[in-house]
C-alpha positions in Angstrom: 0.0 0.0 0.0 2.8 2.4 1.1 4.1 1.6 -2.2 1.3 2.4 -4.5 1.0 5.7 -2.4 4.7 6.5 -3.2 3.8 6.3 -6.9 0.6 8.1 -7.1 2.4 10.8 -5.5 5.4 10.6 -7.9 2.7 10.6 -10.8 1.2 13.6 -9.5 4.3 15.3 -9.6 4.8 14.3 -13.2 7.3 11.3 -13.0 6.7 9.8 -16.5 7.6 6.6 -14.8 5.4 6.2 -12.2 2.4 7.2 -14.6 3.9 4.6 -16.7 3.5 2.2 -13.9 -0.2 3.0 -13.0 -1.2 2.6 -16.5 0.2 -0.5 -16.9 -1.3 -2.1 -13.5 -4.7 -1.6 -15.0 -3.9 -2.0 -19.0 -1.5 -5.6 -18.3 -4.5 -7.3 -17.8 -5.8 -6.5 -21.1 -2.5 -7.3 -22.9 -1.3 -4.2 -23.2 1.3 -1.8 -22.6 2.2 1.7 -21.8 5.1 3.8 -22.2 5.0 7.4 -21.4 7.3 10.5 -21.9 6.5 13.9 -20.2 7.3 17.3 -23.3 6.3 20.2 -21.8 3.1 20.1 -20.1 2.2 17.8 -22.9 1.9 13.7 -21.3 2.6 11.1 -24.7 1.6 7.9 -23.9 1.7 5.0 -26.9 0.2 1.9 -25.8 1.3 -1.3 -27.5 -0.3 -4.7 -27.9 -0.8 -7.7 -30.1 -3.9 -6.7 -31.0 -6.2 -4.1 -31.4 -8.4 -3.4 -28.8 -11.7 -1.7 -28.8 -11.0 2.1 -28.9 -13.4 3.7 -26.6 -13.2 1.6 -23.7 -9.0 1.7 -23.8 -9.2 6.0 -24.4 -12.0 6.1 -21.0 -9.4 4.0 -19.3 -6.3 5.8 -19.8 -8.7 9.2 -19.3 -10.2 8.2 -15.8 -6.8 6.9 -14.8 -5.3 10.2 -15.7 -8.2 12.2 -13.8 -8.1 10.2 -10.8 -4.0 11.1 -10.3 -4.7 14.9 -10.5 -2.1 15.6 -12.8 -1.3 19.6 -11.9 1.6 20.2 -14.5 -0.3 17.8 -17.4 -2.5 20.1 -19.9 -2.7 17.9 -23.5 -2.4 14.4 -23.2 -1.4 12.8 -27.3 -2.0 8.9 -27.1 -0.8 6.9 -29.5 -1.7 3.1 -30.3 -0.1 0.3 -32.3 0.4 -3.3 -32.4 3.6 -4.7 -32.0 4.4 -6.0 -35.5 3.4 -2.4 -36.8 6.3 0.2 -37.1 3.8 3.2 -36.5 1.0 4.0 -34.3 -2.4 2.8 -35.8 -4.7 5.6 -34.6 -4.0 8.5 -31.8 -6.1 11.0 -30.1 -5.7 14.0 -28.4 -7.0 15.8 -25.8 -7.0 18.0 -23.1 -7.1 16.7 -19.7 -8.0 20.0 -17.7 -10.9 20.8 -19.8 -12.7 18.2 -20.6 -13.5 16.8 -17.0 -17.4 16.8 -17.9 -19.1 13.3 -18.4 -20.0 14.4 -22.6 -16.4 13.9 -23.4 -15.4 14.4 -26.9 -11.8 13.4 -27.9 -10.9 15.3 -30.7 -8.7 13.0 -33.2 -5.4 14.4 -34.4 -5.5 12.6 -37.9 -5.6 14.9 -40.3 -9.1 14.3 -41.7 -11.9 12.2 -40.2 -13.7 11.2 -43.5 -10.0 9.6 -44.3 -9.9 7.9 -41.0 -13.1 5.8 -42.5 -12.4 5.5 -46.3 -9.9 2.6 -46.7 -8.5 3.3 -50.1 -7.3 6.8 -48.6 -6.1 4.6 -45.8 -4.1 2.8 -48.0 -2.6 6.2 -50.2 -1.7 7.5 -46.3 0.4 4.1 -45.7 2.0 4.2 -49.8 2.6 8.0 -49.6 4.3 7.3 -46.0 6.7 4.2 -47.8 7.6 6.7 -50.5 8.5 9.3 -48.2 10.6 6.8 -46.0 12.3 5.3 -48.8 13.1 9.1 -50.6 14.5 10.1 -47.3 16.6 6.9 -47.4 17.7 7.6 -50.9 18.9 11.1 -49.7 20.7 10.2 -46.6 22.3 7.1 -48.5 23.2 9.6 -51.4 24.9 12.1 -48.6 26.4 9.3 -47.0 28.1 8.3 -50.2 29.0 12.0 -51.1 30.8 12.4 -47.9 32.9 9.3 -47.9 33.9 10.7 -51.5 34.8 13.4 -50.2 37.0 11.7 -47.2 38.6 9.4 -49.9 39.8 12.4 -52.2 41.1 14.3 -49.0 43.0 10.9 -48.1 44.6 10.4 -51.1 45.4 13.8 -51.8 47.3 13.3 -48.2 48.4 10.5 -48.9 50.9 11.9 -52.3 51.5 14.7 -50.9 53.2 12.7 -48.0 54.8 10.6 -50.5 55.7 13.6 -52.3 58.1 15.2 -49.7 59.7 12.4 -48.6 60.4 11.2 -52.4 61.7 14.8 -53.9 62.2 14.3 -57.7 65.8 15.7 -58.0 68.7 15.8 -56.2 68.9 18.9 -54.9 68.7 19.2 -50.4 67.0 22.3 -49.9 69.5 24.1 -48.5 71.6 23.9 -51.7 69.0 25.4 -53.0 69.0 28.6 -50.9 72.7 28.6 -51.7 72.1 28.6 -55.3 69.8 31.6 -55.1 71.6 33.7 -52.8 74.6 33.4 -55.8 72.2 35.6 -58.1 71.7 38.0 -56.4 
């Protein structure tokens, strides 16, 4: 008991950990998981699984969870979900935790269209448009990343001879015969 105690008040203070860890007391039993990270006075919370779990029920959770700690320094709360096997979050949702206390709670989705959210073949352009942009960015770091060891092999080789260079002169001649020679012109 003296425990739990220890990290509701740590939560309230906004230890990301301790959130973290009352989340996941009441979300393990339902398979799945929370990590969170405090920005700001913004709380981010992404919740992983194996599957996908009913929505509503999960958001109400993580919302009366969040009320019931009192969070003081917590305004926006940005919840993320995806499954495991996913590489990014299959839906999120924002919302403010200080002003929508009321029991006609409307959480207010942060994708970028709702209409899209429903129509699967947009759906699917969101997922191809997100590969293109993943692989273009890949071209352009793997084409910088090739431009600069370029670069690094050019600088070593021009190193390289002109190392060779001085300790190889082409004639004869020590350097200081050769300031001997030109101070005879003058």
């Amino acid at each position: 008991m003296m425990v739990q105690y220890r990290f509701i008040q740590l939560a309230r203070q906004g230890n990301s950990k301790a959130i973290a860890t009352l989340l996941n007391s009441k979300l393990h039993p339902e398979g799945i998981n929370a990590k969170v990270s405090m920005f700001n006075s913004w709380l981010h919370i992404l919740l992983e699984s194996d599957e996908l779990p009913d929505r509503s029920p999960i958001i109400d959770l993580i919302r009366s969870q969040l009320l019931e700690l009192k969070l003081d320094s917590i305004k926006r709360i940005k919840l993320l979900f995806k499954r495991y096997i996913d590489e990014y979050p299959t839906w999120g949702q924002e919302f403010d935790l200080k002003l929508n206390s009321s029991p006609n709670f409307n959480l207010g989705s942060f994708s970028d269209n709702k209409q899209n959210e429903l129509d699967p073949k947009s759906k699917i352009n969101n997922i191809k448009n997100q590969s293109f942009n993943n692989l273009r960015m890949s071209q352009i770091t793997l084409g910088i990343v090739v431009i600069l060891l370029l670069v690094a092999l050019v600088v070593f080789i021009q190193k390289t001879l002109v190392k060779q260079s001085s300790q190889n002169p082409n004639s004869d001649t020590t350097y200081p015969e050769v300031l001997l020679k030109e101070e005879n012109l003058i």
